[in-house]
VOBA-1610 file (N, C-alpha, C; in pm, whole numbers, padded with zeros to 5 digits, always signed):
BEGIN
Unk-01274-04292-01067Unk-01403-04357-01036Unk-01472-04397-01167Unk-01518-04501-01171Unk-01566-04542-01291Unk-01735-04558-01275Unk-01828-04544-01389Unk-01935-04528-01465Unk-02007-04535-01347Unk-02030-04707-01296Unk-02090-04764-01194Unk-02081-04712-01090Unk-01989-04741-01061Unk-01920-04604-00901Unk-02012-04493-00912Unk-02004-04414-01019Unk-02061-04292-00983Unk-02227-04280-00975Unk-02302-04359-01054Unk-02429-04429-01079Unk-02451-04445-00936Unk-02378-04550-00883Unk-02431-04598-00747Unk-02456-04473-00607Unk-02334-04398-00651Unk-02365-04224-00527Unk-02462-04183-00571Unk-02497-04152-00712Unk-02597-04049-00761Unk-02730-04115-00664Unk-02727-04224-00714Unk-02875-04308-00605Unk-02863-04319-00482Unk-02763-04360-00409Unk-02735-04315-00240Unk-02753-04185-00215Unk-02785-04078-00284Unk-02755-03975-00260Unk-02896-03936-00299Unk-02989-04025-00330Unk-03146-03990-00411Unk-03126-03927-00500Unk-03052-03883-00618Unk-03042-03800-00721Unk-03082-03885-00833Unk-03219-03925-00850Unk-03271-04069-00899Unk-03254-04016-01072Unk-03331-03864-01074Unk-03301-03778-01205Unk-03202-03799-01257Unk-03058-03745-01154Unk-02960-03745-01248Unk-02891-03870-01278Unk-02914-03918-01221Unk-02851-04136-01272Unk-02956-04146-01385Unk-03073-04103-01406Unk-03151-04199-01496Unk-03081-04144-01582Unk-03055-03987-01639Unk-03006-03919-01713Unk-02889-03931-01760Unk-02776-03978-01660Unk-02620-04015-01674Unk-02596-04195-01715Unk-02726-04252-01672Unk-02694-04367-01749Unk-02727-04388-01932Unk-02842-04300-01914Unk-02842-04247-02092Unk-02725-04199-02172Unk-02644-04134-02116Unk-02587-04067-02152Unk-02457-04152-02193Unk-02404-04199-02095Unk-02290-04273-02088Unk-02314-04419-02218Unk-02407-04460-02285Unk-02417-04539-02369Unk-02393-04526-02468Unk-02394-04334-02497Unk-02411-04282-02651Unk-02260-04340-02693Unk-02264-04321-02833Unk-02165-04322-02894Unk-02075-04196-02894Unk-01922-04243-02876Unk-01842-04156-02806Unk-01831-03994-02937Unk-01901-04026-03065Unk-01918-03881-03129Unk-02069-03805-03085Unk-02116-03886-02979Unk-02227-03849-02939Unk-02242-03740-02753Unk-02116-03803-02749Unk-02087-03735-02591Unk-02110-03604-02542Unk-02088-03563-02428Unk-02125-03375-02441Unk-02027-03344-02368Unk-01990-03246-02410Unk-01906-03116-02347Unk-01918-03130-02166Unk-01794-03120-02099Unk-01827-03138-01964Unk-01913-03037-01959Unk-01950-02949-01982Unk-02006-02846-01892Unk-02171-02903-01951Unk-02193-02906-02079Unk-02288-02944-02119Unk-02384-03111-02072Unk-02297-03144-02016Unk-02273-03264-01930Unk-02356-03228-01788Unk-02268-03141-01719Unk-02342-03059-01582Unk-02476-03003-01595Unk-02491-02922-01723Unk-02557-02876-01731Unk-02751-02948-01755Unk-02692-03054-01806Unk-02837-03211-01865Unk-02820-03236-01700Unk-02727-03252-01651Unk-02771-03380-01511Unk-02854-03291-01436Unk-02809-03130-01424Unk-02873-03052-01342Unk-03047-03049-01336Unk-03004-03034-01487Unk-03169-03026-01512Unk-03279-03161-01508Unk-03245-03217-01546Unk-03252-03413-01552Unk-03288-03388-01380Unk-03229-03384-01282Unk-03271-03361-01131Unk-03380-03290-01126Unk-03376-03212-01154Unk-03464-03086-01126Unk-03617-03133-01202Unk-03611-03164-01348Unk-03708-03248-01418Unk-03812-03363-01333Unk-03716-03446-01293Unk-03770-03542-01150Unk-03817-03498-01056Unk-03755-03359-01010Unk-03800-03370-00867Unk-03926-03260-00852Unk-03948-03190-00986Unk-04080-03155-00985Unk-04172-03224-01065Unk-04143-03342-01125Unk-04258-03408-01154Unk-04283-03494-00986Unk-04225-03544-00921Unk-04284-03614-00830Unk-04312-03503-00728Unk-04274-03360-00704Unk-04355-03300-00631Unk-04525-03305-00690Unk-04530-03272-00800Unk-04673-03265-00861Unk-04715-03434-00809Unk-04669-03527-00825Unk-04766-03649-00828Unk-04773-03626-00709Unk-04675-03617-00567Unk-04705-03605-00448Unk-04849-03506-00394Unk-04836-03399-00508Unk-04964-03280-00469Unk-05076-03383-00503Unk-05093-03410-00607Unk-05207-03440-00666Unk-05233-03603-00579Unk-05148-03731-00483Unk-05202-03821-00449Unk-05269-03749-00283Unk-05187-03626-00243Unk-05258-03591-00108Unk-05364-03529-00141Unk-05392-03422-00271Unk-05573-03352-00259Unk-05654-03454-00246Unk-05672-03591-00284Unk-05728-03745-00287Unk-05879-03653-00384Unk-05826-03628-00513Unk-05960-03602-00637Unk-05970-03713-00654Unk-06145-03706-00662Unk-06256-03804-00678Unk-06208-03877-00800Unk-06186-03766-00930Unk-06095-03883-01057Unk-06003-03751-01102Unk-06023-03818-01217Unk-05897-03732-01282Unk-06004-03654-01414Unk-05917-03562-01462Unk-05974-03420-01550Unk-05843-03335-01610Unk-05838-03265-01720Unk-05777-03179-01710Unk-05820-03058-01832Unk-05778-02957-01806Unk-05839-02859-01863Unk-05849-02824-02014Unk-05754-02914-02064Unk-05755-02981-02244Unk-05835-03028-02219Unk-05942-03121-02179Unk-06037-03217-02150Unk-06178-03143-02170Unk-06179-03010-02169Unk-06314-02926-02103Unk-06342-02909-02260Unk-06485-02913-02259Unk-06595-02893-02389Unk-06677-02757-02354Unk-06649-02700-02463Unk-06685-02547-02492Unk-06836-02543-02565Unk-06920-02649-02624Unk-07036-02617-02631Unk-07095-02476-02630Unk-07188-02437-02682Unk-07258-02301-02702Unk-07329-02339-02584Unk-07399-02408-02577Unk-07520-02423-02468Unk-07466-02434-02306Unk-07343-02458-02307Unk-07280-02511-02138Unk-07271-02339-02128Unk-07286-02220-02153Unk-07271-02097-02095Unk-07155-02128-02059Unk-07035-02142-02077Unk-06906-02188-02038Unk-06806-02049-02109Unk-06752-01983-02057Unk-06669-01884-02112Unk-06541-01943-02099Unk-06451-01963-02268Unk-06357-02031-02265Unk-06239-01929-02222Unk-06251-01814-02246Unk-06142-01690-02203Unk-06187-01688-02066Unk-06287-01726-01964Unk-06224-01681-01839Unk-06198-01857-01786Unk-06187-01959-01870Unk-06113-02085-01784Unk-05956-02092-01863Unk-05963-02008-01969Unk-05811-02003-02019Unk-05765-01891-01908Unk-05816-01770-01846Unk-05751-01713-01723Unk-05697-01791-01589Unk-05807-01891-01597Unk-05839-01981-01464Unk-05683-02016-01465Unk-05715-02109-01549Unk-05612-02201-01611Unk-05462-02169-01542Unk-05413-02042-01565Unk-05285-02013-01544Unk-05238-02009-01444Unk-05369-02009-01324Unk-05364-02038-01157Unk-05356-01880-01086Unk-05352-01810-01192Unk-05309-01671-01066Unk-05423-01626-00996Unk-05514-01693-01012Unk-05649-01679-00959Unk-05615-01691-00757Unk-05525-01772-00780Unk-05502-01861-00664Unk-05419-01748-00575Unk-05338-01726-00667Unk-05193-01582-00619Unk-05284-01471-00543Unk-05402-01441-00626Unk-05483-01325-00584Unk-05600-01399-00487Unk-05588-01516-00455Unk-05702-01551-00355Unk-05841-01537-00421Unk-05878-01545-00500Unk-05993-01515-00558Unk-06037-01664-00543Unk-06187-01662-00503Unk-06247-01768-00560Unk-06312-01848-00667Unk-06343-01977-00670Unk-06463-01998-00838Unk-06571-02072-00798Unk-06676-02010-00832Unk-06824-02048-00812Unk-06913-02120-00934Unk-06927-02253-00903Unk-06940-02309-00999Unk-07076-02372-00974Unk-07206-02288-01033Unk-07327-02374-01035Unk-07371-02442-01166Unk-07445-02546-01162Unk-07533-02573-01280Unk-07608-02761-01217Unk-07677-02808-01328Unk-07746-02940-01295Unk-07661-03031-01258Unk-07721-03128-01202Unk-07674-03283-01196Unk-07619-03337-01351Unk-07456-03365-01317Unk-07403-03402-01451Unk-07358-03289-01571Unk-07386-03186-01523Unk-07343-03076-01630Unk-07180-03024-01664Unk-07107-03098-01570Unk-06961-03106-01567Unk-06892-03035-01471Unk-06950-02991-01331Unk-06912-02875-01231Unk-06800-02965-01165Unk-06805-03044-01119Unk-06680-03115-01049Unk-06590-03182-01122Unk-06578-03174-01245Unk-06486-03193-01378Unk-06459-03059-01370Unk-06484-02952-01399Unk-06410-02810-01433Unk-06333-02810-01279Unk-06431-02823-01176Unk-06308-02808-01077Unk-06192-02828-01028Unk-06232-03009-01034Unk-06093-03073-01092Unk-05979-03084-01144Unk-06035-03025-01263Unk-05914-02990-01359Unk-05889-02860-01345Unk-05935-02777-01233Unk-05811-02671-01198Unk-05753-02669-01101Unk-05797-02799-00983Unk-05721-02836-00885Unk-05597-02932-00992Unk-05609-03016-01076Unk-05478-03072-01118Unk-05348-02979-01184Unk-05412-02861-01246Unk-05357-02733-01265Unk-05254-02737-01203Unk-05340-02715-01033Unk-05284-02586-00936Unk-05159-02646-00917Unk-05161-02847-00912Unk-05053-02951-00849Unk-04982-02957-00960Unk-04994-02929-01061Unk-04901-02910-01168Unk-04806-02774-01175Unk-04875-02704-01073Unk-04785-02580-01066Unk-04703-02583-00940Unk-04700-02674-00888Unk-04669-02681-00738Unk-04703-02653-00631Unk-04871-02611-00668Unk-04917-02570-00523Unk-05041-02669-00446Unk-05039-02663-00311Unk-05128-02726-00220Unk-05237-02760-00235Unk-05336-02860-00264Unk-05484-02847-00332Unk-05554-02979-00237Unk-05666-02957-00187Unk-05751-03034-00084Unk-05875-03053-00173Unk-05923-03137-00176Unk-06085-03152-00258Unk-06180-03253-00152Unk-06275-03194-00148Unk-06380-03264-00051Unk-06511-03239-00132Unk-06535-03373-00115Unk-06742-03317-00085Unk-06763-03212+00018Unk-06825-03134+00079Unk-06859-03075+00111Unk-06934-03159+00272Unk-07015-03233+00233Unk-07083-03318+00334Unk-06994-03416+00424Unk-06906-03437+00328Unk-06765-03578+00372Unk-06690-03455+00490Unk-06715-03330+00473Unk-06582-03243+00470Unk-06656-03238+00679Unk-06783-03198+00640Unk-06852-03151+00755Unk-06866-03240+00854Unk-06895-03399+00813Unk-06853-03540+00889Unk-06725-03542+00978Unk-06635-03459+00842Unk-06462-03513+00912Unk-06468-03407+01029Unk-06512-03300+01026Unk-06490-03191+01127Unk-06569-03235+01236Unk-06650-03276+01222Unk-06795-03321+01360Unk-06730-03459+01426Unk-06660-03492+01357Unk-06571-03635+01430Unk-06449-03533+01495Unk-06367-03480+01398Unk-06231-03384+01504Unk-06282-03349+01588Unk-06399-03262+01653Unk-06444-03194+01754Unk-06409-03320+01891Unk-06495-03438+01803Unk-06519-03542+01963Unk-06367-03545+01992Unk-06287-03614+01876Unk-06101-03662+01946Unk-06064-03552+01945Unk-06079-03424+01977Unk-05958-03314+01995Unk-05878-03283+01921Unk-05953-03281+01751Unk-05802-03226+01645Unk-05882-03140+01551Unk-06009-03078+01619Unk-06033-03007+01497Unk-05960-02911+01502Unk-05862-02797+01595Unk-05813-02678+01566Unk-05750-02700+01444Unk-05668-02877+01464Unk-05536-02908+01387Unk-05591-02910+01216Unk-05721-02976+01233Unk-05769-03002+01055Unk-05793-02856+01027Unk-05862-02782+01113Unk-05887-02633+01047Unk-05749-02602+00965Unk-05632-02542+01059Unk-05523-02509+01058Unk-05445-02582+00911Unk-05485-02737+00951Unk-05426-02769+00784Unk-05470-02744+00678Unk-05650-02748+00680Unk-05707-02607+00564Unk-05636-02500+00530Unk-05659-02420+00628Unk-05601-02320+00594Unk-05470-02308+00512Unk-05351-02395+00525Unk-05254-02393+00438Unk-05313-02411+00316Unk-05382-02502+00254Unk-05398-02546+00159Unk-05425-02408+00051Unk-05352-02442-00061Unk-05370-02319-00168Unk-05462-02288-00230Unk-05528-02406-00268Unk-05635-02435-00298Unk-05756-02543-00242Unk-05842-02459-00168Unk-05960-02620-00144Unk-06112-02635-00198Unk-06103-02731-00240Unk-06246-02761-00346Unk-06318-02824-00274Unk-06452-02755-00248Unk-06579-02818-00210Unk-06640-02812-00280Unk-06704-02941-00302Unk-06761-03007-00452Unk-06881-03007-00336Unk-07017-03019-00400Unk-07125-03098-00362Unk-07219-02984-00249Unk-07195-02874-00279Unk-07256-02777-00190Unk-07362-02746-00207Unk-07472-02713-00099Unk-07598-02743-00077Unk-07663-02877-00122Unk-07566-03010-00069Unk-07693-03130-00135Unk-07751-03172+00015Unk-07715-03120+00129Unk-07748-03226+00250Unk-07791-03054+00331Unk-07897-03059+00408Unk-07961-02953+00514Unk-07825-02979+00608Unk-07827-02814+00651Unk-07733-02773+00742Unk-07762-02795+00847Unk-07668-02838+00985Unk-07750-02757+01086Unk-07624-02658+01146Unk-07691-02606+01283Unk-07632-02486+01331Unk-07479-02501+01343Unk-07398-02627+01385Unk-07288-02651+01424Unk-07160-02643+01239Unk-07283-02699+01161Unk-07212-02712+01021Unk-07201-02552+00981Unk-07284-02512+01017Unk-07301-02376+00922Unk-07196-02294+00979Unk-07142-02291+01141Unk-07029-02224+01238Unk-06922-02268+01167Unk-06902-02429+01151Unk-06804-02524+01072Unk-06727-02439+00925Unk-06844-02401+00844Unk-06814-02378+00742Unk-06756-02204+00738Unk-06873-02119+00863Unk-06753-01976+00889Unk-06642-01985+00941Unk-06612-02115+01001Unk-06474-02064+01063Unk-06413-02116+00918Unk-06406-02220+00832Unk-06303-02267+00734Unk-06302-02163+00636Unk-06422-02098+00585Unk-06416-01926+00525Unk-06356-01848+00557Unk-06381-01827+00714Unk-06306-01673+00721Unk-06147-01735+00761Unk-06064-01829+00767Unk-05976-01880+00763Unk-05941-01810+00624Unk-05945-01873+00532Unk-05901-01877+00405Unk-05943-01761+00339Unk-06053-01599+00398Unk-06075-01533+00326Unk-05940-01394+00308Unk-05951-01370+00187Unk-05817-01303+00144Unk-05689-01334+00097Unk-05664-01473+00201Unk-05537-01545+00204Unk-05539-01702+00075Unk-05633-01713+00077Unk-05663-01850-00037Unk-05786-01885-00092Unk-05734-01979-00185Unk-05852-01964-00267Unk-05952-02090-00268Unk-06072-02090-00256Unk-06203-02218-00301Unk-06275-02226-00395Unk-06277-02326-00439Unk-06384-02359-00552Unk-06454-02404-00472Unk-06619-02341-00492Unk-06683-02440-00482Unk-06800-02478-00582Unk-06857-02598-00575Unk-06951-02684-00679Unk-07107-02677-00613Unk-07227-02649-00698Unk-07313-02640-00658Unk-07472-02700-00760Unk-07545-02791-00730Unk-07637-02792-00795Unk-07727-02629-00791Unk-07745-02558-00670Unk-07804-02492-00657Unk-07796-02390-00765Unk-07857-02281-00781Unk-07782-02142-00819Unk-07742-02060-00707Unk-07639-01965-00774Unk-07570-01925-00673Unk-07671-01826-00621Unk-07774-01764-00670Unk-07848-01660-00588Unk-07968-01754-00461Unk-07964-01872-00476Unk-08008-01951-00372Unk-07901-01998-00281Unk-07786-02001-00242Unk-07714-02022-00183Unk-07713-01951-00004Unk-07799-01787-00058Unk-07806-01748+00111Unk-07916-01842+00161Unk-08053-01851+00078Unk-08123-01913+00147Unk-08098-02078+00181Unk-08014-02123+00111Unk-07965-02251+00155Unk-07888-02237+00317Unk-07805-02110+00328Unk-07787-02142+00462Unk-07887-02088+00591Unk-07951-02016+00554Unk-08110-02058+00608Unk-08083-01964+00775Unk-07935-01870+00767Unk-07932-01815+00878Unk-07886-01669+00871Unk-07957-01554+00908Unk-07921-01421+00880Unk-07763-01407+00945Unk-07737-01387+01016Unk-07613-01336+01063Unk-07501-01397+01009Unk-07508-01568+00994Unk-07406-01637+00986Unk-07381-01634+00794Unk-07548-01633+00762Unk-07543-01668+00605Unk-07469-01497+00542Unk-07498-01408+00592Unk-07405-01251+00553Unk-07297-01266+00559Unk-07265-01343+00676Unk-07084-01353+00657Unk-07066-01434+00596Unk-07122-01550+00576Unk-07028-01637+00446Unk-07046-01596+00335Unk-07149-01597+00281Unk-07205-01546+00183Unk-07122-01397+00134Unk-07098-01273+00208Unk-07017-01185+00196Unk-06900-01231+00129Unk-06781-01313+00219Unk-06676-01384+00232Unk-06670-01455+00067Unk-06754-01531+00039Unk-06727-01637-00085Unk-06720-01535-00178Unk-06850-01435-00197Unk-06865-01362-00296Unk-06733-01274-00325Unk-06670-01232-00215Unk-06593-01103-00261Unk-06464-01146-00320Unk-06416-01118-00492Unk-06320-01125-00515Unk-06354-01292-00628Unk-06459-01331-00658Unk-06549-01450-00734Unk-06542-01445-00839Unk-06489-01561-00944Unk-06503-01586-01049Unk-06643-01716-01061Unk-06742-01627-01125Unk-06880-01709-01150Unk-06873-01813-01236Unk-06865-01882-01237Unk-06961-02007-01388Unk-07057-02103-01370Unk-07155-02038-01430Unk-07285-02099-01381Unk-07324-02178-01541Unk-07328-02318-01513Unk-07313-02383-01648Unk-07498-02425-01679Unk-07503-02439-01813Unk-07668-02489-01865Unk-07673-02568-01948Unk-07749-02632-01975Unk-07790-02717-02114Unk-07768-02884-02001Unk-07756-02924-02155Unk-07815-03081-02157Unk-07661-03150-02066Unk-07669-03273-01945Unk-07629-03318-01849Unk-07495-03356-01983Unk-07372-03376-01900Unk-07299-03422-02017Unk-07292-03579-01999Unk-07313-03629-01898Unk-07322-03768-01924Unk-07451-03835-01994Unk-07568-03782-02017Unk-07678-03786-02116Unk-07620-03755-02223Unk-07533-03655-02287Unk-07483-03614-02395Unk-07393-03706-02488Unk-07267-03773-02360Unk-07175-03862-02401Unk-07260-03990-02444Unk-07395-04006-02406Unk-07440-04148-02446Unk-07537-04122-02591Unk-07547-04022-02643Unk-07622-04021-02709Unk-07543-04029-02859Unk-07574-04091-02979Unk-07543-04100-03105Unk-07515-03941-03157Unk-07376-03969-03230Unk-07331-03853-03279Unk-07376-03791-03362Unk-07497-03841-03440Unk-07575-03732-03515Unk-07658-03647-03441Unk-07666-03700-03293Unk-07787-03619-03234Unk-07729-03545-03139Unk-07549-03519-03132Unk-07528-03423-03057Unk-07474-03284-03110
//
């Protein structure tokens, strides 16, 4: 079987890795060649190379993040109260392994849905499941499933998710049906997975944001237990990025 021949199975066969890899290969100069085994050994990996980079792009086009971020990207400032040893913990995802959550308050523009971000791109870089919503978008999509008959199904696909980010929490008044909405997608995911969520508020206003004794104890319980805090301060970073570099 010759060069082409075999090129052409590798791709009938989707092994897109190992053709890109075996057509490299086959050009070198013949003091350049490899050892059969060393041979097996590049195509194997050359596959494997591919097929977890396009699992990751596949993770990261279904969470549908607002943009892109990543955790090289994050500014350590004195003033952002930003602890760089617990987002270098973040970082490594086992946060996720242990179900723990991250609670992320501070102002309009202070970078809360950028840090989140970029540990949902993390998580798809590690190969795991990651959902990102507004929070308000999230409560819309559920109040529409109810009318056509698929909210069990959207809950249920929450729940898989390894990670789900609700960005934008407390910007819109609850009412009674959202606030049920949001215990059942909690106690779904409590123990078993992990949420970020994003908040102008502070987090010690968060019970009174849900504005209901019985229901606000159990969520409120639920988020807290097992929480990694970062509650960020100082000056908005998009005010920051516009300002002349002597004055930052």
């Amino acid at each position: 079987m010759n060069n082409q021949a075999t090129l052409d199975q590798m791709r009938q066969l989707s092994l897109s890795g190992m053709a890109q890899a075996f057509e490299t290969i086959i050009t070198l100069p013949a003091d350049k060649q490899l050892t059969s085994d060393q041979l097996v050994a590049h195509l194997i990996h050359a596959e494997y190379e591919h097929r977890q980079h396009r699992k990751m792009q596949t993770a990261i086009r279904q969470a549908k993040f607002r943009y892109q971020s990543a955790i090289e990207e994050i500014e350590y400032h004195p003033e952002r109260n930003l602890d760089k040893n617990l987002m270098l913990r973040l970082a490594d995802t086992s946060f996720i392994t242990r179900s723990e959550n991250v609670l992320i308050s501070g102002a309009t523009g202070c970078g809360k849905s950028f840090i989140a971000t970029a540990l949902g791109y993390q998580a798809c870089q590690m190969g795991l499941r990651v959902a990102y919503f507004s929070l308000p978008k999230l409560l819309q999509k559920l109040h529409l499933a109810k009318a056509d008959g698929s909210y069990a199904k959207e809950l249920a696909r929450l729940e898989k998710m390894h990670l789900l980010i609700l960005d934008d929490w407390g910007l819109q008044p609850l009412d009674n049906n959202a606030k049920l909405a949001i215990m059942q997608l909690i106690e779904d995911r409590h123990a078993k997975a992990s949420t970020i969520i994003t908040s102008q508020l502070p987090i010690n206003k968060w019970y009174e944001y849900l504005a209901e004794p019985t229901l606000g104890d159990a969520i409120m319980d639920r988020i807290l237990q097992h929480a990694n805090r970062i509650e960020l301060k100082g000056q908005s970073m998009r005010v920051r990025m516009k300002m002349p570099q002597n004055q930052v």
